[in-house]
C-alpha positions as CSV (number, residue, x, y, z in Angstrom):
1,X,95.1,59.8,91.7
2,X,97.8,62.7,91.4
3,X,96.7,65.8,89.4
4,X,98.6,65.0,86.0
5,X,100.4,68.3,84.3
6,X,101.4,67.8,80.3
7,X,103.6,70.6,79.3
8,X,104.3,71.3,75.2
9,X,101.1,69.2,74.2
10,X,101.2,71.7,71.5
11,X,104.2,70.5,70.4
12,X,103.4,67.0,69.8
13,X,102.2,65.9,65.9
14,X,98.5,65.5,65.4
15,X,99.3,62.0,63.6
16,X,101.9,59.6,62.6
17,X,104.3,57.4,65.1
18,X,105.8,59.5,67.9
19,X,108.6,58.5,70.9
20,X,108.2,59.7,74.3
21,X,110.9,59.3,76.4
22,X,109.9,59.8,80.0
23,X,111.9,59.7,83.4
24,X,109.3,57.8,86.3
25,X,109.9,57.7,89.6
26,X,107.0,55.1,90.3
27,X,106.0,52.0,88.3
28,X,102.5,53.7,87.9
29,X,103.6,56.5,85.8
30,X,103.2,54.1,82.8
31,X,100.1,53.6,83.2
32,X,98.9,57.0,84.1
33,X,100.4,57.6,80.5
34,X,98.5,54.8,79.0
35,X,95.6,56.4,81.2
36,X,96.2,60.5,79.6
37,X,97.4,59.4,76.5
38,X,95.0,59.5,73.4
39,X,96.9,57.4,71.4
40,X,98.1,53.4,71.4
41,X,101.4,53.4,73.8
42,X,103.7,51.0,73.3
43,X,106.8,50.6,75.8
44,X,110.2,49.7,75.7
45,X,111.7,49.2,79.5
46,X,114.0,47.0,81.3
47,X,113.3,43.2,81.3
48,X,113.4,43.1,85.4
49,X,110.7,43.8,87.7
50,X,112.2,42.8,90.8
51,X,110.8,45.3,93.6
52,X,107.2,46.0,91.6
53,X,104.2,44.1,92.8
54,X,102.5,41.3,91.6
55,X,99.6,43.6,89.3
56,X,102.8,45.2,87.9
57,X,104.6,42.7,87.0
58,X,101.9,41.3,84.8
59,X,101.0,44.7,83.1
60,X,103.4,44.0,80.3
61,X,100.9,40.7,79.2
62,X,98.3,43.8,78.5
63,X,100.1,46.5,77.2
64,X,102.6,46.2,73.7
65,X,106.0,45.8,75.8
66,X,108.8,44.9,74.6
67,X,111.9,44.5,77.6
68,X,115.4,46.0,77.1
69,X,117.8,43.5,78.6
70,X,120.6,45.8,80.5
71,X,124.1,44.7,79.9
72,X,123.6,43.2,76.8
73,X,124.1,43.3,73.4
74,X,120.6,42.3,72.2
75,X,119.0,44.5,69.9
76,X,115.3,43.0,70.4
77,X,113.7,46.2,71.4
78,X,115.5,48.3,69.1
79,X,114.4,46.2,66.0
80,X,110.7,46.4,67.8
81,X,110.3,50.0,68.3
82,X,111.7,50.3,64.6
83,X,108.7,47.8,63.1
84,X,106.6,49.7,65.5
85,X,107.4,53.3,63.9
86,X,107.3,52.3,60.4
């Protein structure tokens, strides 16, 4: 695996609910955060895995997913990450 750099750790609270947002160029960079994170990671991300492989696609079974459908008007994973938080 790829030497992982974290930049502002110092920044981040010691406890209580947190976002990340994150760019990813690859669809293992969620779970090298999973991997470096020391807290529960939940995701939000789109609904479609149409290029990823097989293993990927069923990552979202294990971790707490919940898709954002492009294009639409559904606010699923907006009232998710909001039960999440509180």
């Amino acid at each position: 695996m790829a030497e992982i750099n974290i930049y502002g750790k110092e920044n981040l609270p010691k406890d209580g609910p947190l976002i990340v947002v994150a760019n990813h160029f690859s669809f293992l960079d969620p779970v090298a955060m999973i991997r470096i994170s020391p807290w529960p990671i939940e995701f939000l991300g789109g609904a479609q895995f149409p290029h990823a492989p097989q293993i990927v696609r069923s990552l979202p079974q294990i971790w707490g997913y919940y898709p954002v459908f492009r294009g639409t008007a559904s606010t699923y994973a907006l009232r998710a990450a909001e039960s999440i938080l509180k």
